[in-house]
N, C-alpha and C positions, 0 to 999 in steps of 0.2 A: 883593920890594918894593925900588924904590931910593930908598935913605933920602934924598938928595941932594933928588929930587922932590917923592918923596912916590906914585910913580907905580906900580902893580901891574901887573904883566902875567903870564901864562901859560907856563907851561913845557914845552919838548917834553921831554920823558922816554922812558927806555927801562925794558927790564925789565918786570916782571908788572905789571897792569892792577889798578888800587886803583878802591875804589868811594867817593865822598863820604861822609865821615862828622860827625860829632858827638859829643861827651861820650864824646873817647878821652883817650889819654895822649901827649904826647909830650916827646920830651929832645932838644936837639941836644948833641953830644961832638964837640968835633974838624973833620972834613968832612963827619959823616952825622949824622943825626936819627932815631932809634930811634919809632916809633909804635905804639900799644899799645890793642887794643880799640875801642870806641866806638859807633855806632849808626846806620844809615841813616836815610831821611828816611821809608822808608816801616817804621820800626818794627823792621827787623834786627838782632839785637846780635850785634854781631862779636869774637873771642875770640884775633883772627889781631896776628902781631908782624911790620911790615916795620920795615924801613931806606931811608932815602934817602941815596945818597953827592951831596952836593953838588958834589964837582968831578967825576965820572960822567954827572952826572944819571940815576942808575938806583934804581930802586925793587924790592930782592930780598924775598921771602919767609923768615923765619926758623922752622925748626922750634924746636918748643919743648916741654916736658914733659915724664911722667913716667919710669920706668925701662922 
């Protein structure tokens, strides 16, 4: 979004293929945005942690959990 406008537009990105979600988590720190969980539209609750680096524009997969 530019805040200037007011105007939204689309991002091309690289990196792994994210599906639209809903009632996840997210944080931005720094230049990336950590996203955490949340739910498709057709009912899928998702349990997966990406990153987005903003100056990149890439969207990685982060492993995560137990020993």
């Amino acid at each position: 979004m530019n805040c200037e406008t007011g105007m939204i537009s689309l991002l091309k990105t690289k990196g792994v293929s994210i599906n639209v979600r809903k009632q996840h988590t997210a944080v931005a720190f720094k230049h990336s945005m950590v996203v955490f969980g949340g739910s498709s539209e057709n009912g899928i609750v998702h349990e997966d942690m990406l990153v987005f680096n903003f100056e990149d524009r890439e969207w990685l997969k982060i492993r995560y959990g137990g020993s």
